[in-house]
DOTORDREN-909556 format. One record per residue (C-alpha): residue in three letters; z, y, x. Coordinates in nm, 4 decimals, always signed. Last residue first. Example, Ala and Ser with C-alpha at 12.3 -4.5 7.8 and 13.67 -1.06 7.14 Angstrom:
BEGIN
- SER, +0.7140, -0.1060, +1.3670 .
- ALA, +0.7800, -0.4500, +1.2300 .
END
This chain:
BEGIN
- UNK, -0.3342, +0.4262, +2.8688 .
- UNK, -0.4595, +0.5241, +2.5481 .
- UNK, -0.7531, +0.7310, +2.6586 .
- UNK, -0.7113, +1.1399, +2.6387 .
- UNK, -0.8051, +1.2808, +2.3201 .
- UNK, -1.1078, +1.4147, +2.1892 .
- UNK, -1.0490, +1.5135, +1.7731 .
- UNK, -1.0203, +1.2782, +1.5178 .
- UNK, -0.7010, +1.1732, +1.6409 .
- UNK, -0.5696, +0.8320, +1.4920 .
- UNK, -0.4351, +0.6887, +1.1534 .
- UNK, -0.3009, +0.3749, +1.0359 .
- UNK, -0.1425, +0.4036, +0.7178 .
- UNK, +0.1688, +0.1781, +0.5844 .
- UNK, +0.3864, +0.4905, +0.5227 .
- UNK, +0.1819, +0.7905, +0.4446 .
- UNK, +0.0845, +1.0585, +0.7030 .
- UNK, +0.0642, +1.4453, +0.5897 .
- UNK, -0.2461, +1.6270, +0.5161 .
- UNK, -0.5276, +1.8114, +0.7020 .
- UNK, -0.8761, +1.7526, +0.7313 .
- UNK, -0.8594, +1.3982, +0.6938 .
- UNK, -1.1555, +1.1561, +0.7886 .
- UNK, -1.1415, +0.8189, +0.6008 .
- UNK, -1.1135, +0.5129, +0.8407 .
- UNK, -0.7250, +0.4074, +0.7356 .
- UNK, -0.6266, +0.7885, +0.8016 .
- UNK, -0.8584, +0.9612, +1.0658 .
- UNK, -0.7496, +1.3039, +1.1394 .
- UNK, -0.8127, +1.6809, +1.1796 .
- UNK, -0.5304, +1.8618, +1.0969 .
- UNK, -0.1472, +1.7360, +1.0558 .
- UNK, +0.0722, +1.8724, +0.8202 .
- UNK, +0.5037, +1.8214, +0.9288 .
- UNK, +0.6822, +1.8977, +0.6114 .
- UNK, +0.9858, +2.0896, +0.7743 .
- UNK, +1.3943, +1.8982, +0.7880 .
- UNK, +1.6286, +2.1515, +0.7730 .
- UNK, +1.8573, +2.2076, +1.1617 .
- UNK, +2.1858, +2.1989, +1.2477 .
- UNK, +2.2549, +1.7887, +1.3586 .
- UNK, +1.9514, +1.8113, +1.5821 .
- UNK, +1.9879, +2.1877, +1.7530 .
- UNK, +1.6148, +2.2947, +1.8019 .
- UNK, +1.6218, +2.5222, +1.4519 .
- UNK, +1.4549, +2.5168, +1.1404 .
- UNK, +1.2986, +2.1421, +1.1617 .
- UNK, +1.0230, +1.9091, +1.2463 .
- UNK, +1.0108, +1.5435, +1.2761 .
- UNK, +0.8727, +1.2693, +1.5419 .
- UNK, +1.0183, +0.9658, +1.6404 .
- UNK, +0.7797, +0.7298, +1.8650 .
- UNK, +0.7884, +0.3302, +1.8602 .
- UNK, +0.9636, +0.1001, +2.1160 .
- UNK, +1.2004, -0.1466, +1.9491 .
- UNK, +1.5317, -0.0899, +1.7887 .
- UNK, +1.5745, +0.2458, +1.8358 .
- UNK, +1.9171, +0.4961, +1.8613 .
- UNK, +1.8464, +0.6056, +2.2154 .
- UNK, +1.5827, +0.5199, +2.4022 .
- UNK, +1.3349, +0.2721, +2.3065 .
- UNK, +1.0207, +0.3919, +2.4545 .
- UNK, +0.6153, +0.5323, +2.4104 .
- UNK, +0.5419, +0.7815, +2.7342 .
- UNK, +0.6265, +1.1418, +2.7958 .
- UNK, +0.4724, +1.5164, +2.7934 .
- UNK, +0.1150, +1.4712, +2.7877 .
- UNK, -0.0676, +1.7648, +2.7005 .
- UNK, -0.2386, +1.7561, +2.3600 .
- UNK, -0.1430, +2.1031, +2.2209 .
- UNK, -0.0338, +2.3285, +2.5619 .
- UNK, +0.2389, +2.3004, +2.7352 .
- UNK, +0.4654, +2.6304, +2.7895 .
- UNK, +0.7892, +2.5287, +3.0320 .
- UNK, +1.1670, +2.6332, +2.9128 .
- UNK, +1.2582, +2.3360, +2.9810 .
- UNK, +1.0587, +2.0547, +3.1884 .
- UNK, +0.7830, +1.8502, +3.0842 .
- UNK, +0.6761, +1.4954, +3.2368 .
- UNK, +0.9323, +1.2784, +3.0472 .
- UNK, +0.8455, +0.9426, +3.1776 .
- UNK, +1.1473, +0.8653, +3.3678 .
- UNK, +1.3041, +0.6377, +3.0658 .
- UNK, +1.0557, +0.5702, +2.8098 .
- UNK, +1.0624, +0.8142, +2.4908 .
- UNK, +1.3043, +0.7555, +2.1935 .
- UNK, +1.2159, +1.0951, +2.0723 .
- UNK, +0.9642, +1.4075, +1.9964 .
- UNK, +1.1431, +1.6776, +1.7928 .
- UNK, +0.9635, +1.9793, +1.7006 .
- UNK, +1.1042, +2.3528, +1.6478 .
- UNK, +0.9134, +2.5746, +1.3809 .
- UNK, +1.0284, +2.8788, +1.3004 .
- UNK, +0.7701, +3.1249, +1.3251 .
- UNK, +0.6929, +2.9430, +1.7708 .
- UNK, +0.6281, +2.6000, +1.8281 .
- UNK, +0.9783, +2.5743, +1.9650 .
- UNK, +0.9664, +2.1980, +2.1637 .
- UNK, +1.1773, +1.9533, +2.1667 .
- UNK, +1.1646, +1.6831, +2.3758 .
- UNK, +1.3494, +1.3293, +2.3745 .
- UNK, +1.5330, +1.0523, +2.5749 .
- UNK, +1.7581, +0.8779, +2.3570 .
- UNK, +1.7682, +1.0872, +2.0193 .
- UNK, +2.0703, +0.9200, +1.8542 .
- UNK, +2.2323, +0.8915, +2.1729 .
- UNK, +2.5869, +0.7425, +2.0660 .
- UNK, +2.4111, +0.5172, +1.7946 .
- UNK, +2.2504, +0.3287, +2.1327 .
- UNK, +2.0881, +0.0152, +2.0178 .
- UNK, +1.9452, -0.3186, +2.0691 .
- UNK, +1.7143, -0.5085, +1.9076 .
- UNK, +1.4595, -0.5476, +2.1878 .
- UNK, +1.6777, -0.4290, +2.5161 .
- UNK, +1.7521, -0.0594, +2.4818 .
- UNK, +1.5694, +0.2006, +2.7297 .
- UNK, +1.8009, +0.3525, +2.9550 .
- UNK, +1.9080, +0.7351, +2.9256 .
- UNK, +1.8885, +1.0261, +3.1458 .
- UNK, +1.5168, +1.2167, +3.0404 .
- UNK, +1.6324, +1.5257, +2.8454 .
- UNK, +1.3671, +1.8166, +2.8050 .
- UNK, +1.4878, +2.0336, +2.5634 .
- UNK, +1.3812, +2.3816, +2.4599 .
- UNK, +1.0189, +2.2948, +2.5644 .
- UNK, +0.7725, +2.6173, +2.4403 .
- UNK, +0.4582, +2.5305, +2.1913 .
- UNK, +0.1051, +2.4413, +2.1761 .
- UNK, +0.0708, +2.1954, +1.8836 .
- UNK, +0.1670, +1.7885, +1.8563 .
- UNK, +0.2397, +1.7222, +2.2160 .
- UNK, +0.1136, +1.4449, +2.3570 .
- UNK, +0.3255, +1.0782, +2.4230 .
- UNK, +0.1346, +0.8664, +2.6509 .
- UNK, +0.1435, +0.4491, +2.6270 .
- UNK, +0.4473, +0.3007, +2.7899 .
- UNK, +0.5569, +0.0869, +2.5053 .
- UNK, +0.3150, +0.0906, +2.2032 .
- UNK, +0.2079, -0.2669, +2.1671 .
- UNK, +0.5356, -0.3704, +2.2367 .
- UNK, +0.5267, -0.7300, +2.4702 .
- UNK, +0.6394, -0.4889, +2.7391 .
- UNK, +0.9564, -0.3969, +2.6370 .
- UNK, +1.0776, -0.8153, +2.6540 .
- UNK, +1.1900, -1.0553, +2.4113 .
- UNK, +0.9036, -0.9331, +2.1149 .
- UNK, +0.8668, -1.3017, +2.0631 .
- UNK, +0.5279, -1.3447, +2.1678 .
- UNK, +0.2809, -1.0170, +2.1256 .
- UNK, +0.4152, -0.6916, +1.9502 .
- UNK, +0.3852, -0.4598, +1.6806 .
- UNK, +0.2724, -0.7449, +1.4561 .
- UNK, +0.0197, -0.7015, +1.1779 .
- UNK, -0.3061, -0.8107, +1.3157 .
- UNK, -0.2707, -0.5106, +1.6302 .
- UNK, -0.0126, -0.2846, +1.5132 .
- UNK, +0.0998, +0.0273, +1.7171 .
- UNK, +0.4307, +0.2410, +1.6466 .
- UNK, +0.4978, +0.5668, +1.4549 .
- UNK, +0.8174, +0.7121, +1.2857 .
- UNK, +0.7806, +1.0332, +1.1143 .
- UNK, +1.0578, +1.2715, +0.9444 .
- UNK, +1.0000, +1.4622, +0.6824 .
- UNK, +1.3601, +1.4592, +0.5360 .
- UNK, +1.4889, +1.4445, +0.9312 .
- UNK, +1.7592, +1.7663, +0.9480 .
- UNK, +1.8676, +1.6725, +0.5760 .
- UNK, +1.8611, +1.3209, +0.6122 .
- UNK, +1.8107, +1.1191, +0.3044 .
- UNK, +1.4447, +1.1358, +0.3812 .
- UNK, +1.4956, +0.9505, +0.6677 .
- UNK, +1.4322, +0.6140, +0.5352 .
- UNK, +1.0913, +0.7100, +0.4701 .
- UNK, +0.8464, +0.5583, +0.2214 .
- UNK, +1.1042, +0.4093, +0.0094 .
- UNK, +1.3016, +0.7356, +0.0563 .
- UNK, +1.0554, +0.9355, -0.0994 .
- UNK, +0.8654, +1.1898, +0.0590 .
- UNK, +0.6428, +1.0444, +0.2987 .
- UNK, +0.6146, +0.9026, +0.6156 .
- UNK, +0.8424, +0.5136, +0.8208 .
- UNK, +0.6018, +0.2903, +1.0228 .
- UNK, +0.2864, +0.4965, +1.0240 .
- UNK, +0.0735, +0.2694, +1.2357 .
- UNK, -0.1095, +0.3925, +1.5211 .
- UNK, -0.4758, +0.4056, +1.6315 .
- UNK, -0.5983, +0.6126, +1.9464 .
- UNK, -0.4631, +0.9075, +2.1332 .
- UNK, -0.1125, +1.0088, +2.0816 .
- UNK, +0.0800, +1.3098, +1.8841 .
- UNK, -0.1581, +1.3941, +1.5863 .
- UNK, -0.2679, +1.7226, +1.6101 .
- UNK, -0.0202, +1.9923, +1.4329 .
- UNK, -0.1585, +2.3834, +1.4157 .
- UNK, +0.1695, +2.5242, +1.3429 .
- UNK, +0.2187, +2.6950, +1.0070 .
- UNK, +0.3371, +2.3771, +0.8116 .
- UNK, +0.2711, +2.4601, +0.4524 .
- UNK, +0.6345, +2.4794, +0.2352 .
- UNK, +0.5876, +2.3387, -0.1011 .
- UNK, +0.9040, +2.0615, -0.0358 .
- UNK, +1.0882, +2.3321, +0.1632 .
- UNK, +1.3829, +2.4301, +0.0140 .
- UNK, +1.5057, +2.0474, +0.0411 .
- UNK, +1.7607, +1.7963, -0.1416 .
- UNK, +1.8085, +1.4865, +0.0458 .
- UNK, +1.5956, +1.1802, -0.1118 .
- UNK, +1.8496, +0.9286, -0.2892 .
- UNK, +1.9399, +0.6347, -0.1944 .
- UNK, +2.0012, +0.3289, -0.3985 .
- UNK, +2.3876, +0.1833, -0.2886 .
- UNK, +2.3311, -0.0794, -0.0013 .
- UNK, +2.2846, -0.4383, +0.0779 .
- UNK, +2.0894, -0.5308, +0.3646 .
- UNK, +1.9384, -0.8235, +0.5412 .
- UNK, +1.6568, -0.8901, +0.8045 .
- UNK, +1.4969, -1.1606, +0.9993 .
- UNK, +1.7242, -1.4543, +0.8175 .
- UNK, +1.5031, -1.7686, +0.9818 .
- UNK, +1.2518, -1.9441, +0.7372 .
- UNK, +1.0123, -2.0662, +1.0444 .
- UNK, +0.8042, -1.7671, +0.9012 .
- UNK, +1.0579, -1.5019, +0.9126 .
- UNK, +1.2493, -1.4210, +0.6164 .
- UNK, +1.3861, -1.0726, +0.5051 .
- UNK, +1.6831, -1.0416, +0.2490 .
- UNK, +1.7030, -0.7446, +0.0659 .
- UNK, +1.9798, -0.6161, -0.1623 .
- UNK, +1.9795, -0.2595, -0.3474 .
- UNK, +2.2675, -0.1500, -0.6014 .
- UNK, +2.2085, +0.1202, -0.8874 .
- UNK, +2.4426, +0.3941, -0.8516 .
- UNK, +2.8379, +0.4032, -1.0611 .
- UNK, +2.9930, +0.1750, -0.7897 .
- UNK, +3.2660, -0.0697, -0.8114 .
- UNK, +3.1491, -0.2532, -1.1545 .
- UNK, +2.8082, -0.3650, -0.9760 .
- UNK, +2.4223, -0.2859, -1.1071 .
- UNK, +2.1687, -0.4828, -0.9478 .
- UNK, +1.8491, -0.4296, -0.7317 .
- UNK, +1.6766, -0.7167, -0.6047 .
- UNK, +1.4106, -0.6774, -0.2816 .
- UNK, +1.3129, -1.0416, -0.1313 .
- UNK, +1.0889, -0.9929, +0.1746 .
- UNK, +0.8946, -1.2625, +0.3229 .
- UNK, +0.7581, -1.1735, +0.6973 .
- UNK, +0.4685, -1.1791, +0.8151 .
- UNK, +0.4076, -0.8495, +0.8942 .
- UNK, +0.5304, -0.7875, +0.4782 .
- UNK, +0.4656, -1.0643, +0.2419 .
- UNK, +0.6415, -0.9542, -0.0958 .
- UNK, +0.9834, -1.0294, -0.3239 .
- UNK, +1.0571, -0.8905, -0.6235 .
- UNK, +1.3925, -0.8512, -0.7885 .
- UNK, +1.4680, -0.6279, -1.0561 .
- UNK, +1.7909, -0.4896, -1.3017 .
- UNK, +1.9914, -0.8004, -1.1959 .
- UNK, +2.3489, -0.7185, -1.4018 .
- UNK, +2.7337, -0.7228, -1.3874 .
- UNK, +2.7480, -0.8002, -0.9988 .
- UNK, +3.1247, -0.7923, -0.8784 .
- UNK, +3.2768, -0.5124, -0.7072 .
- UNK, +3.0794, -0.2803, -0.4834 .
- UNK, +3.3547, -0.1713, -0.2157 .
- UNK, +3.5667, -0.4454, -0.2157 .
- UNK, +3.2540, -0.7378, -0.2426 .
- UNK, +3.1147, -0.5013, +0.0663 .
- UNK, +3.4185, -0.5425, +0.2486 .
- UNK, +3.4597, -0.9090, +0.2561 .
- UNK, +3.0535, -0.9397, +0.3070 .
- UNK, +3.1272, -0.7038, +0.6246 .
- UNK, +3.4608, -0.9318, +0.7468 .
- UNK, +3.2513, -1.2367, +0.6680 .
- UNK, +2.9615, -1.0971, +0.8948 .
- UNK, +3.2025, -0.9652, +1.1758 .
- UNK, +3.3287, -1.3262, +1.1909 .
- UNK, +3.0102, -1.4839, +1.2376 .
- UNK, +2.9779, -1.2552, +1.5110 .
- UNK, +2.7909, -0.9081, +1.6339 .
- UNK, +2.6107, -0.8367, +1.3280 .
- UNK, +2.3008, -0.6157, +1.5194 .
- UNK, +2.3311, -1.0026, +1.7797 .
- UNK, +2.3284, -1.2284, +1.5382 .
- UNK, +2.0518, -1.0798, +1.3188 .
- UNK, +1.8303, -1.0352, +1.6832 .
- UNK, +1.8788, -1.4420, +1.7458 .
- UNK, +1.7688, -1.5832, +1.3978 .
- UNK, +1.9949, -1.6372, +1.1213 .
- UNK, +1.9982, -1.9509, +0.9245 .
- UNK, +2.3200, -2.0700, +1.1179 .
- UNK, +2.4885, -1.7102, +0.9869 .
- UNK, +2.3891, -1.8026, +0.5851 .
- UNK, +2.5613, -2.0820, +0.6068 .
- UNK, +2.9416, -1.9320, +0.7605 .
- UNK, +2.8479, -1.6361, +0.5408 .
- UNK, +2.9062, -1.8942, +0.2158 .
- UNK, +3.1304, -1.6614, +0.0846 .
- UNK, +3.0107, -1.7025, -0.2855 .
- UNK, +2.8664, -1.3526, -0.2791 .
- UNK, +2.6730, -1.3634, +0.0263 .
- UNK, +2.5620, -1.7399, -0.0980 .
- UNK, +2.4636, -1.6086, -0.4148 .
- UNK, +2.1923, -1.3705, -0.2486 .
- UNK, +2.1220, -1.6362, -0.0038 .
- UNK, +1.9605, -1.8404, -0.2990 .
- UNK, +1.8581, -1.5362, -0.4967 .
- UNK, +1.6201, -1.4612, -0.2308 .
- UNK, +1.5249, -1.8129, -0.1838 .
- UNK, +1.4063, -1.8056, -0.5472 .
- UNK, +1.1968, -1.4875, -0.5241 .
- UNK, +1.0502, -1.6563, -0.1871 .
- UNK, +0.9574, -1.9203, -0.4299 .
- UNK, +0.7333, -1.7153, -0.5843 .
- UNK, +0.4630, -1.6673, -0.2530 .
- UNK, +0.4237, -1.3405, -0.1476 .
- UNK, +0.2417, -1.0260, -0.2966 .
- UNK, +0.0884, -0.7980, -0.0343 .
- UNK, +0.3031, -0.5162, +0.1437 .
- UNK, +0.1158, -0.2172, +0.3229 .
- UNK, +0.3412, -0.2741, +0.6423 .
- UNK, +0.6964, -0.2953, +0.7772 .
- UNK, +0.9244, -0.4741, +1.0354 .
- UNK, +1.2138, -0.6741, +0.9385 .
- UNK, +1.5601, -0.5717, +1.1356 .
- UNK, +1.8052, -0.4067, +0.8094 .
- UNK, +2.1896, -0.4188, +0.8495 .
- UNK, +2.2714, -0.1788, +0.5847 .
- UNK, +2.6618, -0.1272, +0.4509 .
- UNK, +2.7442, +0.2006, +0.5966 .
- UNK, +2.4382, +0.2582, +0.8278 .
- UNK, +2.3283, -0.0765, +1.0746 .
- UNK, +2.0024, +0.0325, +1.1340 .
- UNK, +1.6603, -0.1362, +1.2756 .
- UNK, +1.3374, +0.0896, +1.3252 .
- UNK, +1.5372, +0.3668, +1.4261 .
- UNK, +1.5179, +0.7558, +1.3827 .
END
């Protein structure tokens, strides 16, 4: 459920889109910092970090005490199975994946570089497997519209965990995360402030006619690269859609939740606006569904939409890919 995550050993910020080839020396740089993690060199690599790296790491300390850990945990690198690196929102991303004495799984670094060559994003992590499922033929029996009017971006959908980092989540394995793009950023400026997020504020619609279980609308939205782990959810609503089916809408703006529990709403009706409540990074919308309308109980359900547009080609019903931008093709209410 966020866009940025600090899980085990990841610390990953960069933003994602349909990536392009980038330049080869970012291949180099990659390996650079790569051997500078190893070597100890954190003091180095922390200067070349830009503000929202500092602040998910906490100190320069914290970083040599998590590259300390990691070197205990992994042991040392005994071979470079692959390393690419592509152009991603404009950002340079190095991917290498390596096998190390300490662990028997393949090992996955990345290293993401803004454009003035700042450390945007880094991770190193075991590979990840998808979460096992019961459901990977099952058909979606609600009738799901998308949840918003106009054109978003399909941050994190799909099956595999490249596609979606929540497909190692039992409750989440189909899990959606959407924001809005406009020339490959999801925000103007800096991203400093809510507001510069193309999708902060905008309405939040129910994806199918359904009953609210949960209506919870009591927690602050996080500063730009901030988080609340404690409130996974943030402000959210679920709703039963009725043979099973229980949806999860979060990370929606403080005092915007306009449903109430136990209340019917029909498909379309507004029930919050775009945030960053809870366990999120930067304002986007979370949206899965599962067996039952307790979070941390529940099996993740393919979520099908009907009646689409994916990337300009109509859709009569299918399921969101990472890197798409899709919209309604139904009437919806405007944006804003």
């Amino acid at each position: 459920m966020r866009l940025a995550a600090i899980v085990g050993l990841l610390v990953a910020l960069a933003a994602a889109v349909a990536p392009a080839a980038a330049e080869p020396e970012a291949v180099a740089t990659g390996r650079a910092l790569t051997e500078a993690f190893w070597q100890g060199r954190t003091g180095r690599l922390w200067a070349r970090m830009n503000a929202p790296m500092r602040e998910a790491l906490g100190s320069e300390q914290a970083f040599g005490s998590f590259r300390d850990g990691a070197a205990a945990e992994l042991g040392a690198e005994e071979a470079v199975l692959s390393e690419r690196a592509t152009e991603e929102a404009g950002l340079a991303i190095y991917r290498r994946t390596s096998r190390f004495s300490g662990v028997a799984r393949p090992v996955e670094t990345q290293w993401a570089l803004d454009g003035e060559g700042r450390i945007a994003g880094f991770f190193i992590r075991p590979v990840q497997s998808a979460a096992p499922s019961r459901f990977l033929d099952y058909r979606t029996k609600a009738d799901l519209r998308l949840p918003f009017a106009g054109r978003w971006f399909v941050y994190w959908g799909g099956r595999t965990v490249a596609d979606n980092y929540h497909a190692v989540d039992r409750a989440q394995r189909f899990a959606y995360d959407f924001l809005v793009m406009r020339e490959g950023r999801s925000h103007d400026g800096d991203g400093d402030a809510l507001a510069d997020y193309h999708c902060w504020g905008r309405p939040i619609l129910a994806p199918a006619a359904g009953r609210v279980v949960a209506a919870v609308d009591r927690f602050p939205d996080n500063p730009p690269g901030a988080m609340d782990p404690a409130n996974p959810a943030g402000n959210h609503v679920v709703l039963d859609l009725g043979a099973g089916e229980y949806a999860f809408l979060a990370h929606l703006r403080t005092g915007s939740v306009a449903v109430r529990q136990g209340e019917r709403v029909a498909a379309g009706a507004m029930i919050g606006r775009c945030g960053n409540s809870g366990n999120s990074s930067e304002p986007h919308l979370h949206l899965h569904l599962q067996t039952t309308d307790d979070l941390a109980a529940g099996e993740g359900l393919p979520a099908v939409f009907n009646d689409y547009v994916a990337d300009g080609e109509a859709v009569e019903s299918g399921a969101p890919i990472r890197g798409e931008t899709v919209s309604p093709g139904r009437a919806t209410p405007p944006d804003r």
